[in-house]
N, C-alpha and C positions, 0 to 999 in steps of 0.2 A: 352700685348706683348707676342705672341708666344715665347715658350722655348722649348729648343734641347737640347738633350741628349750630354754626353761627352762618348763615348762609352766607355771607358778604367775604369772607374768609376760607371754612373749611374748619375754623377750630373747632373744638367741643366743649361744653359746659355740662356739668350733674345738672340732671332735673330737678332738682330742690337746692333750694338757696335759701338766705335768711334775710327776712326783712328785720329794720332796727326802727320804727316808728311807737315810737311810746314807750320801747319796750327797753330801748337804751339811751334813752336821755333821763342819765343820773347824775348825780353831783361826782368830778373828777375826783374829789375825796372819800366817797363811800367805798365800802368794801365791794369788788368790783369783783371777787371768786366767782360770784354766781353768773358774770356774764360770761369770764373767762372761761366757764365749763361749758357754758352752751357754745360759744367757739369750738371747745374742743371736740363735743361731741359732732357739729357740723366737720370738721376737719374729718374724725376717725370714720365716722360713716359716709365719706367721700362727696360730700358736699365741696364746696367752694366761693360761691357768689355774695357776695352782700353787700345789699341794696338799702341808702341811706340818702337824706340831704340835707339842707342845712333849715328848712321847716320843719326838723324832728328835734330841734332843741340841741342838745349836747353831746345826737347818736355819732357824730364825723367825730368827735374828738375822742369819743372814748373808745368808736374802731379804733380809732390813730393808736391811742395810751395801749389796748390790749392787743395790737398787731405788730409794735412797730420794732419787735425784732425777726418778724416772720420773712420768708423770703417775699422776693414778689411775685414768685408762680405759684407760693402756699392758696393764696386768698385772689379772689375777681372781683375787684373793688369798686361800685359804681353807685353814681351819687346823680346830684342836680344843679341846675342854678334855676334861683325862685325868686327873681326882683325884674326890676322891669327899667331900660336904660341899659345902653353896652358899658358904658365904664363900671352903672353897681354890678353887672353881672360876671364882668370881668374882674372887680375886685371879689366880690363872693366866692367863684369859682378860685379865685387864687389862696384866698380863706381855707378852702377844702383842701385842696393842697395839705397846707399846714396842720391841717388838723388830721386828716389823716398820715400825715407823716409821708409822703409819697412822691417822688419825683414824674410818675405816669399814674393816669386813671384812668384804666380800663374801660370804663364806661360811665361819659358824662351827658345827662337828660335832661331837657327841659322841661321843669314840672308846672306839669298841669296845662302845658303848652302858653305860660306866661310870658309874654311879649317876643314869642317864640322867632317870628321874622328878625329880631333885632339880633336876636341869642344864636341861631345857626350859622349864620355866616363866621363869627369867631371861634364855635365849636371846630367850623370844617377848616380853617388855619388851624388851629390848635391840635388839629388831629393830623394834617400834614405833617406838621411842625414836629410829632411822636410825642407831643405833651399829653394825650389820649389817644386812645386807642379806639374807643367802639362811640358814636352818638347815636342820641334817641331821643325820643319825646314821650311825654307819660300821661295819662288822665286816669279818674279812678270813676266816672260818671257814667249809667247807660246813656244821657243825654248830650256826650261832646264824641261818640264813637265816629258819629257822620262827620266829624272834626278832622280826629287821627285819620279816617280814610280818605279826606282830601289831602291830607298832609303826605301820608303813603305814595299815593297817585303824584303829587307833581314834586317830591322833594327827595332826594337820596339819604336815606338814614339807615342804619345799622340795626337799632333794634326801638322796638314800641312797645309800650308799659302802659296795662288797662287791667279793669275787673272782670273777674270769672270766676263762678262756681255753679255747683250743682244746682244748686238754685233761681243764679242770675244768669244766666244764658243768652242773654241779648246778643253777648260776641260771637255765637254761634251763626248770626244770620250773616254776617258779611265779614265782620274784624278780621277772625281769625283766616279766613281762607282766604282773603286779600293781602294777609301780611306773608303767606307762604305762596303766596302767586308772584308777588313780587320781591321776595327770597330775604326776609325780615324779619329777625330774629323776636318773639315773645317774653315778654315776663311779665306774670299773672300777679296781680296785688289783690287784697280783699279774698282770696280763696277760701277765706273759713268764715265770712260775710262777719268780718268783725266781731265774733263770737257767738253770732247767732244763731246760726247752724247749731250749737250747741245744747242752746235753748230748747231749740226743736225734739232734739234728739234726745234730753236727758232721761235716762230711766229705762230709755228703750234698747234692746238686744238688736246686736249684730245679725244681718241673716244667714242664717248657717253658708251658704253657699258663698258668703264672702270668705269664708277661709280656702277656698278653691284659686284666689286671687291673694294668697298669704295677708289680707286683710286683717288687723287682730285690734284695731281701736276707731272709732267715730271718722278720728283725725285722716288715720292712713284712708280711709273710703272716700273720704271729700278732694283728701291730696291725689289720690289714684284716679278718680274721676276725670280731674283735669288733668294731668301730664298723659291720662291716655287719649287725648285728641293728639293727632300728627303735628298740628301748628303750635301746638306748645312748646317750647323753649327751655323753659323755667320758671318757676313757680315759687315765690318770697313769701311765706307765712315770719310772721316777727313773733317772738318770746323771750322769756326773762327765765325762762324756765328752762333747765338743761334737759330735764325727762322729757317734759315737752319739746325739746327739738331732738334728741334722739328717736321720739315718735316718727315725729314728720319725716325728718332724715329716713327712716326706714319704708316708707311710703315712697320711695322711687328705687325699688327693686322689679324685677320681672318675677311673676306673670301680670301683664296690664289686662285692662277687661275688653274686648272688641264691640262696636257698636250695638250689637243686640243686648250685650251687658251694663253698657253705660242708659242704655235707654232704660233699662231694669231699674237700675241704682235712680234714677232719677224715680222712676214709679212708685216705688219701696218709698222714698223720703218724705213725696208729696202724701202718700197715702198716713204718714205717722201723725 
């Protein structure tokens, strides 16, 4: 597994991580095997990351239930606060806590940038204080990116949480080179356009020359695509599905494709 720098630090993170939106908000009583494996399968293939909050329903509780005898340098645990008001966000965030079972969260963001002026000033004590470790701000909209880059520009954060893929490319025109100019760490939500991509794709063959880039499914060329821009970070596709994160997981190996090959893989998809 390729690993990327946290530029505010030095440390490193795998370029694929696992988002948990829809994909783990289950009832704490169901049979929970099938999520537990796709953990495992992120673990063995050198993953680490995952990315939750508390507008995904019951995904913070049942990281917590399927982690909470892992160490705490097994898993990079980062979440949100999504209410508006410093005591509810302060009580939310302390909610996560709990639910994830955790005494430190690696990484707490405010989603969707909701009442964001109230919420960072607590973040940045919180993160003195060693009750977190990394803050961010997230949006998943080509229309609030002008948002995130004022936010960039006049605010000290850690890392920023937006949309990107082969297809929606808007971050291309400023996000992304502005988050690595001013040394801010990435992670890509929506990478598989919510299943759309798939849609596009279905039926149609691999181009032979993707196996030159050990590309061997839909998934690994979408996931390849973005982790081979330099400003990428990490990249959270969410599933329920162990083979399906095994896939993805395999998708942040070397060789990546250099700019004449991503422009290809873009050409090849539009043309399908």
């Amino acid at each position: 597994m390729i690993l990327r720098t946290i530029p505010s630090t030095g440390e490193t993170i795998p370029v694929i991580g696992l988002g948990t939106w829809q994909s783990f908000d289950v009832s704490p009583s169901s049979n929970l095997d099938s999520l537990k494996n796709v953990l495992d399968e992120t673990i063995n293939a050198g993953g680490k990351l995952i990315d939750s909050s508390p507008m995904y329903g019951r995904s913070e509780e049942i990281v917590g239930l399927l982690t909470a005898n892992a160490s705490a340098e097994k898993f990079f645990y980062a979440t949100k606060v999504w209410t508006t008001g410093r005591n509810e966000g302060i009580h939310q965030m302390e909610n996560s806590f709990r639910k994830f079972q955790r005494e430190v969260i690696d990484l707490m963001q405010i989603h969707n940038l909701v009442d964001w002026k109230t919420h960072l000033p607590v973040l940045r004590k919180w993160k003195e204080e060693g009750r977190i470790r990394y803050i961010g701000i997230t949006h998943y909209t080509d229309s609030m990116h002008s948002e995130l880059i004022k936010i960039i520009r006049s605010e000290q954060i850690d890392f920023v949480q937006f949309n990107y893929s082969i297809m929606d490319r808007h971050a291309e025109e400023n996000l992304l080179h502005l988050a690595a100019d001013y040394g801010i760490a990435t992670l890509i939500n929506r990478p598989l356009g919510e299943g759309r991509l798939f849609n596009k794709v279905k039926g149609k063959t691999l181009p032979s020359w993707a196996q030159e880039y050990n590309i061997k499914s839909w998934s690994q060329f979408f996931l390849k695509f973005i982790i081979s821009h330099p400003a990428v970070t990490c990249v959270i596709p969410a599933t329920s599905n162990p083979s399906h994160a095994a896939d993805n997981m395999n998708a942040g190996s070397e060789p990546l494709p250099d700019e004449p090959v991503r422009k290809r893989m873009v050409a090849f998809v539009k043309e399908l």
